[in-house]
DOLO-844555 format. One record per residue: residue number from 1; residue in one letter; x, y, z of N, C-alpha, C in turn. Coordinates in nm, 2 decimals. Example, Ala and Ser with C-alpha at 12.3 -4.5 7.8 and 13.67 -1.06 7.14 Angstrom:
! residues 2
SITE|1|A|1.32|-0.57|0.78|1.23|-0.45|0.78|1.32|-0.33|0.78
SITE|2|S|1.28|-0.22|0.71|1.37|-0.11|0.71|1.29|0.00|0.79
***
This chain:
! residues 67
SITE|1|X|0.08|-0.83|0.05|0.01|-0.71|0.01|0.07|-0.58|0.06
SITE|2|X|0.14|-0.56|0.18|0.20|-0.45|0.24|0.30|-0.41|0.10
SITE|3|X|0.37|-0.50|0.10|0.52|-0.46|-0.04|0.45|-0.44|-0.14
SITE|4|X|0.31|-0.43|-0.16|0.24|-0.41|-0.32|0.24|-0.22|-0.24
SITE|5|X|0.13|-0.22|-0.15|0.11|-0.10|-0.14|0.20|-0.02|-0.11
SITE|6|X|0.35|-0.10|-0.06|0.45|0.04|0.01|0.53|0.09|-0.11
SITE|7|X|0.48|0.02|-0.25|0.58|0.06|-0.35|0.45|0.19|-0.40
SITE|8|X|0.39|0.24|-0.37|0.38|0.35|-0.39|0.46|0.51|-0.30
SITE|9|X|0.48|0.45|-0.22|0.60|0.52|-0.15|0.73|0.58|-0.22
SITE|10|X|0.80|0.48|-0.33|0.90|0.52|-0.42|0.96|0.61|-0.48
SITE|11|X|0.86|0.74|-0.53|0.90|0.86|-0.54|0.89|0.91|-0.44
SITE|12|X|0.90|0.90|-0.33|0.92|0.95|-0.20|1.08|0.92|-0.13
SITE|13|X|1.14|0.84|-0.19|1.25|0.79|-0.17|1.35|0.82|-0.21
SITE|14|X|1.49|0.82|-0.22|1.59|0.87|-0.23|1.66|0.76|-0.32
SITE|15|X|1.77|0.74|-0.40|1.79|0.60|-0.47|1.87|0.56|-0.40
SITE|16|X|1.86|0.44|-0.38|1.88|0.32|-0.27|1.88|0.30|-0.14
SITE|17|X|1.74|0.38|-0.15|1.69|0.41|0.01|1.59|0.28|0.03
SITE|18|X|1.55|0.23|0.16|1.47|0.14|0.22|1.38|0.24|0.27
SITE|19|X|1.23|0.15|0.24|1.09|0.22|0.32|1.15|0.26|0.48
SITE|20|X|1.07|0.35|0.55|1.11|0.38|0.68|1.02|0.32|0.73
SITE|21|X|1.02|0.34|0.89|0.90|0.36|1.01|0.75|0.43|0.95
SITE|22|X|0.79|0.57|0.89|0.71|0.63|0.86|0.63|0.61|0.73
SITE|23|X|0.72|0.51|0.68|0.66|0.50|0.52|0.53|0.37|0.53
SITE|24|X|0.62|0.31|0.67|0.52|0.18|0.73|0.36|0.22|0.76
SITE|25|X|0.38|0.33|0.82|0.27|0.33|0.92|0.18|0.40|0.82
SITE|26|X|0.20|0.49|0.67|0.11|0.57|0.59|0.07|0.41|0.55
SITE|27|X|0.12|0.33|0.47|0.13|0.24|0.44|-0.03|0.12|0.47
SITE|28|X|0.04|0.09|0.61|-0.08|0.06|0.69|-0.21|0.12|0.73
SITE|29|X|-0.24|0.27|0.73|-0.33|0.33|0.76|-0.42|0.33|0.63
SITE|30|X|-0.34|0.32|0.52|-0.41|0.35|0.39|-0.48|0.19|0.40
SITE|31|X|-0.44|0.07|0.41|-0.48|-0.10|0.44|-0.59|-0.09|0.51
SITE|32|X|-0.57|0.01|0.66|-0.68|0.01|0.75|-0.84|0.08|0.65
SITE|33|X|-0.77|0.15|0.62|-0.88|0.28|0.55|-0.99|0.20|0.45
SITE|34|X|-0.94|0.12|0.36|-1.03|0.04|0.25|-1.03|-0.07|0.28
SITE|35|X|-1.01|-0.08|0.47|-1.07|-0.26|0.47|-1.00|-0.35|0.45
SITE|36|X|-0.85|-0.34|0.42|-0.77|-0.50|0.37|-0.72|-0.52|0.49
SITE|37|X|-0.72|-0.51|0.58|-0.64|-0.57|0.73|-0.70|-0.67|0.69
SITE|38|X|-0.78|-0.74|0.68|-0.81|-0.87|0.71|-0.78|-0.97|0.57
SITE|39|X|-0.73|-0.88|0.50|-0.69|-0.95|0.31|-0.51|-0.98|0.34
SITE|40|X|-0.48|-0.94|0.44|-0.33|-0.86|0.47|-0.21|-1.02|0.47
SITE|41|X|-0.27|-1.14|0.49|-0.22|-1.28|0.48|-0.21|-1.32|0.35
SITE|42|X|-0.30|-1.25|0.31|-0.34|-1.37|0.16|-0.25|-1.33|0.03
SITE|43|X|-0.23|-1.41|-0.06|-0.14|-1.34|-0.18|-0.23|-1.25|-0.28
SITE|44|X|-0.20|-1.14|-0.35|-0.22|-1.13|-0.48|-0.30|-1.22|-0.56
SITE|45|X|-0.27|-1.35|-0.60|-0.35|-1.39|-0.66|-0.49|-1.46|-0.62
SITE|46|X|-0.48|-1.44|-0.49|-0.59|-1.54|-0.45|-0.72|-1.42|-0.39
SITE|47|X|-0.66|-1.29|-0.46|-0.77|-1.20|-0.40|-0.89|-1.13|-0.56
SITE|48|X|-0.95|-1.13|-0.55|-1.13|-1.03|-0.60|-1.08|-1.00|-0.69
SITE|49|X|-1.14|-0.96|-0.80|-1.09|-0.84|-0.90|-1.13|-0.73|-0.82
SITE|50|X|-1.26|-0.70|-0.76|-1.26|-0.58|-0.64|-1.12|-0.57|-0.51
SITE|51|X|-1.13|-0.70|-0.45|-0.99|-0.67|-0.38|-0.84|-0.66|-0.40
SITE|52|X|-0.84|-0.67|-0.52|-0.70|-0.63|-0.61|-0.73|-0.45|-0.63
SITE|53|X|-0.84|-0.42|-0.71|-0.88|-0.32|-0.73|-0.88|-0.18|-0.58
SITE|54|X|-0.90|-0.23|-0.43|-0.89|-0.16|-0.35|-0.68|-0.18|-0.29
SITE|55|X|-0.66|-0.27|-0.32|-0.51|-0.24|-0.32|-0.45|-0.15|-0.41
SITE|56|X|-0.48|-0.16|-0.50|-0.42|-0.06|-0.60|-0.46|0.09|-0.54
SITE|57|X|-0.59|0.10|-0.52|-0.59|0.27|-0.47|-0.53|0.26|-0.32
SITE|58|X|-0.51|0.17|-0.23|-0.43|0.21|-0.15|-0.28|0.23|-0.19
SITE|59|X|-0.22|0.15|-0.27|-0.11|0.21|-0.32|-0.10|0.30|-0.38
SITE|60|X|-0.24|0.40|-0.47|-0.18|0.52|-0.49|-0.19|0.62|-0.45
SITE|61|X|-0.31|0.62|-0.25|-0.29|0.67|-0.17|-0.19|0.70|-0.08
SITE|62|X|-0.07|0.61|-0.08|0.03|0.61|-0.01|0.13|0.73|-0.06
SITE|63|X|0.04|0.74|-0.19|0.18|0.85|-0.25|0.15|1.03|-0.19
SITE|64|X|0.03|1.01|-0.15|0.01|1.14|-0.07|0.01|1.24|-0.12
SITE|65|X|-0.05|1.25|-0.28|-0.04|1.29|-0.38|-0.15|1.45|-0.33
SITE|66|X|-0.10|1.53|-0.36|-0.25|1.70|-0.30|-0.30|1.66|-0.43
SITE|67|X|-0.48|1.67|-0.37|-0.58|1.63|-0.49|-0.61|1.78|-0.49
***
């Protein structure tokens, strides 16, 4: 689930750049925020249409987008 959410990171990146330190820890904060720490083992498919659904906005939290 981390590599689902840290690909919202990608416009943040440079081309053929790797996620950083820092890209980790937005990354994770945004997992802590809506509760998936504990989803954080399991695959993709074996999760909710709600728990797919709170991945997704964590990934497009990561992008740090000004609302």
């Amino acid at each position: 689930m981390l590599d689902t959410v840290l690909t919202g990171r990608h416009p943040h990146l440079t081309t053929l750049a790797w996620e950083g330190e820092s890209d980790l820890a937005i990354a994770r904060q945004c997992i802590d925020a809506l509760g998936l720490k504990e989803l954080a083992g399991r695959s993709l498919e074996t999760l909710s249409g709600g728990e797919l659904r709170r991945v997704e906005i964590a990934r497009l939290l990561t992008q740090q987008t000004r609302l």
